[in-house]
TIRO-2110 file (N, C-alpha, C; in Angstrom, 1 decimal):
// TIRO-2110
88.1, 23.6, -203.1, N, 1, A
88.9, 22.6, -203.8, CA, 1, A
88.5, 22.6, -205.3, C, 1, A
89.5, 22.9, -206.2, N, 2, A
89.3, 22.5, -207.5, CA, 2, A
88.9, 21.1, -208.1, C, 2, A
87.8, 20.6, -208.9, N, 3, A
87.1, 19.4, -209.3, CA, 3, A
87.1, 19.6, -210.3, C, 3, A
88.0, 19.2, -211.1, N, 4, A
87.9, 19.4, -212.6, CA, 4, A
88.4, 18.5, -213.5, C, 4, A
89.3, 18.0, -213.1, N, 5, A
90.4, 17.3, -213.6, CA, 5, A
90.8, 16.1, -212.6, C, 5, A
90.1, 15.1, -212.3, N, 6, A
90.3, 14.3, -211.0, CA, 6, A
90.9, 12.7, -211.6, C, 6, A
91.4, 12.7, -210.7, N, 7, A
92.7, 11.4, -210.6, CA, 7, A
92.2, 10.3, -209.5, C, 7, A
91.8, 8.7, -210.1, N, 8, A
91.8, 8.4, -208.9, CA, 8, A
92.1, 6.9, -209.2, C, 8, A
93.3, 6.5, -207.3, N, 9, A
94.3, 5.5, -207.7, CA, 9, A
94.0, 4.7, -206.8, C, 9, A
94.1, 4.0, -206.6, N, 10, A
94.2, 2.9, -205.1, CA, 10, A
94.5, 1.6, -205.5, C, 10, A
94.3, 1.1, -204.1, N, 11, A
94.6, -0.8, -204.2, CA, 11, A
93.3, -1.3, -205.1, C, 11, A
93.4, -2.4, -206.2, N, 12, A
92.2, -3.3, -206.7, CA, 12, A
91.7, -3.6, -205.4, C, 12, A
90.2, -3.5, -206.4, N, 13, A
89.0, -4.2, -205.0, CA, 13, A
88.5, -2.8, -203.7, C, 13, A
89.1, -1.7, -204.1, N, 14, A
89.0, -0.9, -203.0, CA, 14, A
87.4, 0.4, -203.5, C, 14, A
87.6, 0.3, -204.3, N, 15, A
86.6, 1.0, -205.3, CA, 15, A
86.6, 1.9, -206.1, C, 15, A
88.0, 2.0, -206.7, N, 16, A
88.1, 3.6, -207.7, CA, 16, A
87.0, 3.9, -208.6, C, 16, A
86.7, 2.2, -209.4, N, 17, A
85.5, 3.0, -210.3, CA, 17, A
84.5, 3.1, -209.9, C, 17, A
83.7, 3.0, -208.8, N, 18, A
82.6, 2.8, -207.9, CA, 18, A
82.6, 4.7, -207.2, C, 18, A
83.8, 4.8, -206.9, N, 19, A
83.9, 6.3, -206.9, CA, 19, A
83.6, 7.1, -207.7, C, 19, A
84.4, 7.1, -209.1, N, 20, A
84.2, 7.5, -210.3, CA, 20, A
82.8, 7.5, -210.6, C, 20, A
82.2, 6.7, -210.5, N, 21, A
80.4, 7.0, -211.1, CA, 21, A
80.0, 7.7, -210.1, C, 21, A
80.3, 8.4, -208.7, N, 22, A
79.3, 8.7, -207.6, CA, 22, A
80.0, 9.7, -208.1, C, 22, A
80.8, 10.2, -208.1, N, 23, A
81.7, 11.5, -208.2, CA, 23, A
81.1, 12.1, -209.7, C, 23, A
80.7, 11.5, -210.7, N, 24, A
80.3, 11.5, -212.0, CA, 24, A
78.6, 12.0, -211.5, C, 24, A
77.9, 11.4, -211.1, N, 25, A
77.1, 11.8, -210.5, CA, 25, A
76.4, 13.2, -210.1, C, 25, A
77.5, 13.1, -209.1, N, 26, A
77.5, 14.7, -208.5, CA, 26, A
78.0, 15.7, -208.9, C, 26, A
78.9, 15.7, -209.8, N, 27, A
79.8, 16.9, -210.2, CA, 27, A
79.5, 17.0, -211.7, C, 27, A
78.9, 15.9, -212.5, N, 28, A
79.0, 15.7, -214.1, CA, 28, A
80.1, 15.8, -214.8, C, 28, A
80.8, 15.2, -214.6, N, 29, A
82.2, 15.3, -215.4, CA, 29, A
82.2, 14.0, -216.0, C, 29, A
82.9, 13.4, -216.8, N, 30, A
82.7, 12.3, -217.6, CA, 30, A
84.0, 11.5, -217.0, C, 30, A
83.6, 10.3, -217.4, N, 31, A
84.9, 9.6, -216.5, CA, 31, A
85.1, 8.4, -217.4, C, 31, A
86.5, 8.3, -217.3, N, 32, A
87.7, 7.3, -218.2, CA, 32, A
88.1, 6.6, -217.3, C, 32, A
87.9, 4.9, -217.8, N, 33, A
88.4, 3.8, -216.9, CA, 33, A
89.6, 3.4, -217.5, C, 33, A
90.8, 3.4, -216.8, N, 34, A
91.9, 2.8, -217.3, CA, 34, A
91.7, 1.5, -217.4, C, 34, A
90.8, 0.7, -216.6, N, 35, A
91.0, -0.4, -217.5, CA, 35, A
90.0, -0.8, -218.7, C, 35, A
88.9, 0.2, -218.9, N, 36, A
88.3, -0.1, -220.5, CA, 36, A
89.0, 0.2, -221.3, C, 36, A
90.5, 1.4, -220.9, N, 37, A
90.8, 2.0, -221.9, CA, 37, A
92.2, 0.8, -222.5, C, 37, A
92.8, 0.3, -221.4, N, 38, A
93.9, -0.8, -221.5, CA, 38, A
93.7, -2.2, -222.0, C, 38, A
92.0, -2.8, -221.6, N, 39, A
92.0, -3.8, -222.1, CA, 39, A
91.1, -4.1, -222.8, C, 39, A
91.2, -4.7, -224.2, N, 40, A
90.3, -5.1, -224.9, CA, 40, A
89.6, -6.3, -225.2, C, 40, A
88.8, -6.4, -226.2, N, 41, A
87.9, -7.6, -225.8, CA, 41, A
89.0, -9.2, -226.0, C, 41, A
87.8, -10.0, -224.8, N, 42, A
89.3, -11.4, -224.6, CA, 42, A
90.3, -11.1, -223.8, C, 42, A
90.6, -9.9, -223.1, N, 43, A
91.6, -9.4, -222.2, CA, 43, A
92.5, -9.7, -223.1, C, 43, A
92.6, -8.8, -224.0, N, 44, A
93.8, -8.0, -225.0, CA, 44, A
94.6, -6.9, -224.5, C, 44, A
95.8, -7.1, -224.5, N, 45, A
96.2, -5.4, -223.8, CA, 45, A
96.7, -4.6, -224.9, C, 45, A
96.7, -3.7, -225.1, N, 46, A
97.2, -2.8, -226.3, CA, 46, A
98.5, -2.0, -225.3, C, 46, A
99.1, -1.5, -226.1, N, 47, A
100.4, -1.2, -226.0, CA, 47, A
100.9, -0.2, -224.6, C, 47, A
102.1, 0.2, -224.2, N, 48, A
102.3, 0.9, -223.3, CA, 48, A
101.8, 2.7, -224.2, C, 48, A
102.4, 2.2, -225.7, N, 49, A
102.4, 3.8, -226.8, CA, 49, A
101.0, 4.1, -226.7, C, 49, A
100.4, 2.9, -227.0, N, 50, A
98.7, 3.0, -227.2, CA, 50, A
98.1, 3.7, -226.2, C, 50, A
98.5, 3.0, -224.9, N, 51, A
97.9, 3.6, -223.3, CA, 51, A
98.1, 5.2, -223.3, C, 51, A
99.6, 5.3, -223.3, N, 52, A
99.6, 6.9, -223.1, CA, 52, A
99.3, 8.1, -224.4, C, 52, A
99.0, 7.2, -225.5, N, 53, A
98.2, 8.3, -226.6, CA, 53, A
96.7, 8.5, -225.9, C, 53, A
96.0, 7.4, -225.6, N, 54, A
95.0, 7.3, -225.5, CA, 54, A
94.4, 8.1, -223.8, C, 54, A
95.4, 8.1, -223.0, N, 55, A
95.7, 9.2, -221.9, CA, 55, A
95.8, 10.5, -222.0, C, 55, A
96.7, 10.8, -223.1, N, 56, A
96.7, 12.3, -223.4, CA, 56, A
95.5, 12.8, -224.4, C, 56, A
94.7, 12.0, -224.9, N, 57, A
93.4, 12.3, -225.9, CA, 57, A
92.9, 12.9, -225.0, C, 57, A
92.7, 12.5, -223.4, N, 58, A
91.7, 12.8, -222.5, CA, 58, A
91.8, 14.2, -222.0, C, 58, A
93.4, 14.2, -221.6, N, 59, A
94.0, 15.5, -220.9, CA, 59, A
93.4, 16.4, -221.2, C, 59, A
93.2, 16.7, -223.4, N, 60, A
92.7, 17.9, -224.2, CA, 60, A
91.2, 18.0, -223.5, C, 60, A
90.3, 17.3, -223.2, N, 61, A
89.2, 17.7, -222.7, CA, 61, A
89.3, 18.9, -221.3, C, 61, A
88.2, 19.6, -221.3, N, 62, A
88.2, 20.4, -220.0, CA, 62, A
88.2, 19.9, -219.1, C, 62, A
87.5, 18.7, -218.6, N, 63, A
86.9, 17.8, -217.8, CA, 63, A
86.9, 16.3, -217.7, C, 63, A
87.1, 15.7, -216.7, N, 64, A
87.5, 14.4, -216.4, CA, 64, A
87.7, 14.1, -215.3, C, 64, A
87.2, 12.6, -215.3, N, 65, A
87.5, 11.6, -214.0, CA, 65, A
87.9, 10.5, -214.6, C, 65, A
89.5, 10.0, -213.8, N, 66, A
90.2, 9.1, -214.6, CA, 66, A
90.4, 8.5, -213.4, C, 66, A
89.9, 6.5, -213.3, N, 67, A
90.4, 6.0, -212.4, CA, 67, A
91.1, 4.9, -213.1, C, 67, A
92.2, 4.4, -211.9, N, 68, A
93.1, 3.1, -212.4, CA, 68, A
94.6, 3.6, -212.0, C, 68, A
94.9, 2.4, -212.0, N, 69, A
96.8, 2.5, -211.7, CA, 69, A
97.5, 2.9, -212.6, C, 69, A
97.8, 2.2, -213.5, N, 70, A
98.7, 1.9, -214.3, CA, 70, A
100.1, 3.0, -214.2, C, 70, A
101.2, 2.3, -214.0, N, 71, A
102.2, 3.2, -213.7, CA, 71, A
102.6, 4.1, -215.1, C, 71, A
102.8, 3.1, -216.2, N, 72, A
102.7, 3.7, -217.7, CA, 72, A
102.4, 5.4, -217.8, C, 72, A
101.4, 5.7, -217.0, N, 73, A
100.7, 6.9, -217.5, CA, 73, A
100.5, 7.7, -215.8, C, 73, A
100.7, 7.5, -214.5, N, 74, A
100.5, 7.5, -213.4, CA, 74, A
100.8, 8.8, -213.4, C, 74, A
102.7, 9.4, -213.4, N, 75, A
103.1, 10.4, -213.4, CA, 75, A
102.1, 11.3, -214.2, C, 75, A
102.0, 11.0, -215.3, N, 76, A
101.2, 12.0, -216.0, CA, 76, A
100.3, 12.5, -216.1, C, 76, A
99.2, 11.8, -215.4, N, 77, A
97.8, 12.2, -215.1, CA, 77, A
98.1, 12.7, -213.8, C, 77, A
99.1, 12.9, -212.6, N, 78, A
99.2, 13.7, -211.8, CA, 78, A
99.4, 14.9, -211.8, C, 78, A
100.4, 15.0, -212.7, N, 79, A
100.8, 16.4, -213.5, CA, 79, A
99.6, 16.7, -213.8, C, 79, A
98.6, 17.0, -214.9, N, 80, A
97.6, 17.2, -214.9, CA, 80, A
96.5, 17.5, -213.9, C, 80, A
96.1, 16.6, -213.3, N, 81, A
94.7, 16.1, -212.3, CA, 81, A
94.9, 17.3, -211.3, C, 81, A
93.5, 17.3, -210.6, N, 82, A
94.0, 18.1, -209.2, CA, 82, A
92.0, 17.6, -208.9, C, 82, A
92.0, 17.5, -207.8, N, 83, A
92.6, 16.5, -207.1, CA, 83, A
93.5, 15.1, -207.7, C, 83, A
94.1, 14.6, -206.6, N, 84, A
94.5, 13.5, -206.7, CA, 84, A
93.6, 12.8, -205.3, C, 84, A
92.9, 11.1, -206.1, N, 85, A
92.5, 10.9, -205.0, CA, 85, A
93.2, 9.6, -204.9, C, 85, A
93.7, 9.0, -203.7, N, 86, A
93.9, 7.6, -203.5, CA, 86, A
93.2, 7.0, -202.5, C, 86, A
92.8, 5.8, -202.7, N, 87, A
92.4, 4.9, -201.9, CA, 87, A
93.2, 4.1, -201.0, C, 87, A
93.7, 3.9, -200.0, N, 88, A
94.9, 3.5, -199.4, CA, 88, A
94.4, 2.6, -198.5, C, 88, A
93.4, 1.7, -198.8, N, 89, A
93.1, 0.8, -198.0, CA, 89, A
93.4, -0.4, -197.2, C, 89, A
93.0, -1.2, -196.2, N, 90, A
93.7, -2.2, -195.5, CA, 90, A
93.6, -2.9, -196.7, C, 90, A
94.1, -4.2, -197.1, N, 91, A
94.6, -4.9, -197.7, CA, 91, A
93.6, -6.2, -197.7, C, 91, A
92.8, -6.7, -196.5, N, 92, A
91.6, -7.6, -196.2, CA, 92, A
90.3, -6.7, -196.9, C, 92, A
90.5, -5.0, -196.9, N, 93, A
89.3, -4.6, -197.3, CA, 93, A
88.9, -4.6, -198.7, C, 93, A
90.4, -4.8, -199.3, N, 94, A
90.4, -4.9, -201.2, CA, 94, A
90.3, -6.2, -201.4, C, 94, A
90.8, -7.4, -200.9, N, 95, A
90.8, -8.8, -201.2, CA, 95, A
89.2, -9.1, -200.9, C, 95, A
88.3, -8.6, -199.9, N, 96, A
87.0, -9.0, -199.9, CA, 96, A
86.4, -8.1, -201.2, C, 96, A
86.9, -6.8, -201.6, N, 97, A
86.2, -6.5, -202.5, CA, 97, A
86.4, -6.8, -203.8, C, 97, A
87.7, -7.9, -204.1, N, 98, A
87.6, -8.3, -205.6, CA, 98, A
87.1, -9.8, -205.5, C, 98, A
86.9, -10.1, -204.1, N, 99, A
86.2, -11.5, -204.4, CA, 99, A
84.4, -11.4, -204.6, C, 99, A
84.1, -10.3, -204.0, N, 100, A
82.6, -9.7, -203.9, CA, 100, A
82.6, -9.5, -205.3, C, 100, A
83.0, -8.3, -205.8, N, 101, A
83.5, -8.0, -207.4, CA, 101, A
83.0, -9.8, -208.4, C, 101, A
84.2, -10.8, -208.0, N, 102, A
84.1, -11.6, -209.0, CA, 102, A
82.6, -12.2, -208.5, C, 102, A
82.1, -12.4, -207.5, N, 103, A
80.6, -13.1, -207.3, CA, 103, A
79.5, -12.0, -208.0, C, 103, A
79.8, -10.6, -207.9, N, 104, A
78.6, -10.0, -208.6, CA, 104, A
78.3, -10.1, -209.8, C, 104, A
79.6, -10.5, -210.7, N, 105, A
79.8, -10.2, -211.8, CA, 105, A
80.4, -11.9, -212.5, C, 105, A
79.5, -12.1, -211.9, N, 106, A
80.1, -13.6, -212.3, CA, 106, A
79.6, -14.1, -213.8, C, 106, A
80.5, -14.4, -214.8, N, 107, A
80.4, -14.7, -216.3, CA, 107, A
79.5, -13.7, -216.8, C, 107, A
80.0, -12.5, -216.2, N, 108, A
79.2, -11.0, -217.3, CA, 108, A
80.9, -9.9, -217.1, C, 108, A
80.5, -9.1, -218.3, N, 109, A
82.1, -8.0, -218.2, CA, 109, A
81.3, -6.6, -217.4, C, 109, A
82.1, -6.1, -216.5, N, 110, A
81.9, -4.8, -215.5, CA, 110, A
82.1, -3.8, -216.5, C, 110, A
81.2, -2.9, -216.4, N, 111, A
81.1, -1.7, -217.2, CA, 111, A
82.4, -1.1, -217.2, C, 111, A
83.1, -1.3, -216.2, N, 112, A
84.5, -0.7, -216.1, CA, 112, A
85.6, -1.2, -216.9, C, 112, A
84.8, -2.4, -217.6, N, 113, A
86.3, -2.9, -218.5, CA, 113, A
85.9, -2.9, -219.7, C, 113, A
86.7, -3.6, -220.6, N, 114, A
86.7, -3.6, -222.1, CA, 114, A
85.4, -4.3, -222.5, C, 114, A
85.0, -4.6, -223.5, N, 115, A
83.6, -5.6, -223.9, CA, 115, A
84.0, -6.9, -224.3, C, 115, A
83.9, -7.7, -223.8, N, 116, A
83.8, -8.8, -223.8, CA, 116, A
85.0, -9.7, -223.2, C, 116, A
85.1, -9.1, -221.7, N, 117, A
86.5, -8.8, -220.8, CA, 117, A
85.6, -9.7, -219.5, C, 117, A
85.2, -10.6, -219.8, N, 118, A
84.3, -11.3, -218.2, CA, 118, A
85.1, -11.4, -217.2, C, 118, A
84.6, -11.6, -215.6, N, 119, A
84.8, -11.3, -214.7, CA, 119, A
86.1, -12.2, -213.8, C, 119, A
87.5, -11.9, -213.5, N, 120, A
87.7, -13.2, -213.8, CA, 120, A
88.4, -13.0, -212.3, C, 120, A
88.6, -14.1, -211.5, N, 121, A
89.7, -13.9, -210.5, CA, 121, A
90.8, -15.0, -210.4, C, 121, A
92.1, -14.7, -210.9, N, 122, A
92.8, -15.7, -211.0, CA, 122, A
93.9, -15.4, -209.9, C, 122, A
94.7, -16.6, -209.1, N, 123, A
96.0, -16.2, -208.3, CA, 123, A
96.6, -15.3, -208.5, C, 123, A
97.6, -14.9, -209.3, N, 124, A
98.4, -13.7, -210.1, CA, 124, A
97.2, -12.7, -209.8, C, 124, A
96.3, -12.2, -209.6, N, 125, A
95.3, -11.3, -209.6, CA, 125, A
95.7, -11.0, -207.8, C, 125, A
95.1, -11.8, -207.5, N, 126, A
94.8, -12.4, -206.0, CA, 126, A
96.5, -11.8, -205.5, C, 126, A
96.9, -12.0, -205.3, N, 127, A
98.2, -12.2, -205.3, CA, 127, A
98.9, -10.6, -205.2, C, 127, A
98.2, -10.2, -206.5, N, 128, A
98.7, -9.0, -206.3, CA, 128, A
98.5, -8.0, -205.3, C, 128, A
96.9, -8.0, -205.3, N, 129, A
95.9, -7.7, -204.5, CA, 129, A
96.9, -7.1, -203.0, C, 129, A
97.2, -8.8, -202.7, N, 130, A
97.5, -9.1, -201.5, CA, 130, A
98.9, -8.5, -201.3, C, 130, A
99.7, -8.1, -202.0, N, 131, A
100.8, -7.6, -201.9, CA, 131, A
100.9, -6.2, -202.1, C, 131, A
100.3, -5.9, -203.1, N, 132, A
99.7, -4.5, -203.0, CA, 132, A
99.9, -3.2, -202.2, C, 132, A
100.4, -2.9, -201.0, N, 133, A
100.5, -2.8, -199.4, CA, 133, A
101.8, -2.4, -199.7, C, 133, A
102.4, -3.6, -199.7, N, 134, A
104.0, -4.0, -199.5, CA, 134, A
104.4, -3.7, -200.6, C, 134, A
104.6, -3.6, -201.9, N, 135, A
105.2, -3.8, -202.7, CA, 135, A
105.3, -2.6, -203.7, C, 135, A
103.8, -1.9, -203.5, N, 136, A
103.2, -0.5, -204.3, CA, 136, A
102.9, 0.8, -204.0, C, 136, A
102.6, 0.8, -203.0, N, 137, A
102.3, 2.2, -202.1, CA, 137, A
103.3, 2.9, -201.9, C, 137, A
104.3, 2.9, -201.4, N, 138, A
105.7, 3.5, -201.3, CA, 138, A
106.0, 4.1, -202.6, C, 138, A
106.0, 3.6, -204.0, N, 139, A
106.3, 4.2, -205.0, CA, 139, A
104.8, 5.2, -205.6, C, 139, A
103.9, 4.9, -204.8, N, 140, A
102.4, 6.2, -205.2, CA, 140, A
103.2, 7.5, -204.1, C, 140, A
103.2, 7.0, -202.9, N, 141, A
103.9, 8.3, -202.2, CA, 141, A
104.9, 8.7, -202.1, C, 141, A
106.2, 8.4, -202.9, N, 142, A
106.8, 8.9, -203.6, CA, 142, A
106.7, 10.2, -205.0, C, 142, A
105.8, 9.3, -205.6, N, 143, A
105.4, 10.3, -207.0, CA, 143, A
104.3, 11.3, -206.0, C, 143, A
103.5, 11.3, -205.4, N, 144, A
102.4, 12.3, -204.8, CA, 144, A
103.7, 13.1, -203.7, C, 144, A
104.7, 13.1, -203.4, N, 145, A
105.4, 14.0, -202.7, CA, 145, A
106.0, 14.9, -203.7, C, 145, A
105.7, 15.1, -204.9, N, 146, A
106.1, 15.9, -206.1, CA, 146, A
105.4, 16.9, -206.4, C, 146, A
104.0, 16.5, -206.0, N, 147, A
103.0, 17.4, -206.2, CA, 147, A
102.1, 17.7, -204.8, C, 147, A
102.9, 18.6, -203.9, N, 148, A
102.3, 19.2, -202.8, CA, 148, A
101.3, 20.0, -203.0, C, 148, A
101.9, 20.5, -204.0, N, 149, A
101.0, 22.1, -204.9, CA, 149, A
99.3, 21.8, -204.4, C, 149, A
99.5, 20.4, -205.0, N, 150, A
97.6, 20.1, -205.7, CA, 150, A
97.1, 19.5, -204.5, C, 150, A
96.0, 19.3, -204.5, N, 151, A
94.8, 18.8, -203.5, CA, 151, A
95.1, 17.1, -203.5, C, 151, A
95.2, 16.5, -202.7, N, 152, A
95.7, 15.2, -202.7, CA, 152, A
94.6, 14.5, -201.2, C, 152, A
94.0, 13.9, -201.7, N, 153, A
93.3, 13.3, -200.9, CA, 153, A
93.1, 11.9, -200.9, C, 153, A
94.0, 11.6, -199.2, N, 154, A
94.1, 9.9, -199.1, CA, 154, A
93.2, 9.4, -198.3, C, 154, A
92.5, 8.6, -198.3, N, 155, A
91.2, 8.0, -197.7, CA, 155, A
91.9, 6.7, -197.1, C, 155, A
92.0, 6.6, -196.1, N, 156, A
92.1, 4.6, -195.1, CA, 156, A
90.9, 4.3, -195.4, C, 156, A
89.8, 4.5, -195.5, N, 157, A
88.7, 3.9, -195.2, CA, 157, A
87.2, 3.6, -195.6, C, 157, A
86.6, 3.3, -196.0, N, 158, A
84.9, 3.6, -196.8, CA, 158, A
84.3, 5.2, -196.1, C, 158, A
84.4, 4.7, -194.5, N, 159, A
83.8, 5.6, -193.9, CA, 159, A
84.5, 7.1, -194.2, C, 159, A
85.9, 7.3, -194.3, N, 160, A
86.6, 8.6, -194.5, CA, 160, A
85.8, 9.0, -196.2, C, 160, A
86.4, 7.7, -197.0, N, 161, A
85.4, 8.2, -198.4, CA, 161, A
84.4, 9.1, -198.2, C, 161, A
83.0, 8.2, -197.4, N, 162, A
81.8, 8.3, -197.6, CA, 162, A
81.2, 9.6, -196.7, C, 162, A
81.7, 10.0, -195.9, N, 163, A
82.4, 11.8, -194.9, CA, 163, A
82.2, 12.6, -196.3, C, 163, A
83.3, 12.3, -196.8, N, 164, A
84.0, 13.3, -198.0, CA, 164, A
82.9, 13.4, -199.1, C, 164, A
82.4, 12.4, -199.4, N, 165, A
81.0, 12.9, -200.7, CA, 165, A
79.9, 13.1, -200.2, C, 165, A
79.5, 13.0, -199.1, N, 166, A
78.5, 13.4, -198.1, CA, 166, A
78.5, 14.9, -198.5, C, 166, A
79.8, 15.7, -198.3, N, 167, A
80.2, 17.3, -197.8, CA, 167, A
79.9, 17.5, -199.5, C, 167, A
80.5, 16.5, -200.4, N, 168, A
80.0, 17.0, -201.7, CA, 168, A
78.8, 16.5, -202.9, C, 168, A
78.4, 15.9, -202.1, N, 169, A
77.2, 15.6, -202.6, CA, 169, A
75.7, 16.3, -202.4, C, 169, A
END
């Protein structure tokens, strides 16, 4: 399997950037958080233009691990990426992980976000989380039925994850 250029999407709370550093880890590739790259300090968002200049900056590198949703820039880092990885988790497994998330990180910002971006969990968050399932997945496997070509690997589970970096770690 090609690791060179890696993509990785899932439900909040499931662990894309927690992936991203173990995968960084093992393979040394450098890795871009969509959301350090989207939000800035105070939970500022900079633009949709801003997002996908600052997506294609990355592309030019040889190398990369890029996690986060955002649909803005989704297609495009598929096009690119190979693997594609998704996290496709139950729905109770991401809602305990962004409430664990806000208790670890409670009144401090996660290296995965902007600086001075603290830890926050609000309804509309929550909410989404929970909907997440129903509302979003259908339009990821939609766009990932485009790109049969490339390596696409969907995970249900920690344990399927944790199989998978075992073989590559």
């Amino acid at each position: 399997m090609h690791m060179k250029k890696i993509m990785i999407i899932g439900i909040p709370g499931a662990g894309k950037s927690t992936l991203a550093k173990q995968l960084n880890k093992f393979l040394q590739i450098p890795v871009y958080h969509m959301d350090k790259i989207f939000w800035k300090s105070g939970w500022k968002q900079i633009s949709r233009k801003e997002l996908i200049a600052e997506t294609q900056k990355i592309f030019k590198k040889e190398t990369w691990i890029i996690d986060g949703n955002y649909s803005a820039t989704m297609e495009m880092r598929m096009k690119e990426a190979d693997p594609i990885i998704f996290l496709h988790y139950r729905t109770m497994t991401c809602l305990y992980g962004i409430i664990k998330r806000r208790i670890t990180y409670h009144n401090k910002t996660r290296p995965d976000l902007g600086t001075g971006c603290r830890e926050k969990l609000d309804w509309e968050f929550f909410n989404y989380v929970r909907t997440f399932n129903k509302k979003k997945t259908s339009y990821i496997y939609e766009l990932l039925s485009a790109y049969t070509s490339k390596d696409i690997l969907i995970f249900r589970n920690r344990k399927e994850l944790t199989n998978f970096l075992r073989k590559i770690g």
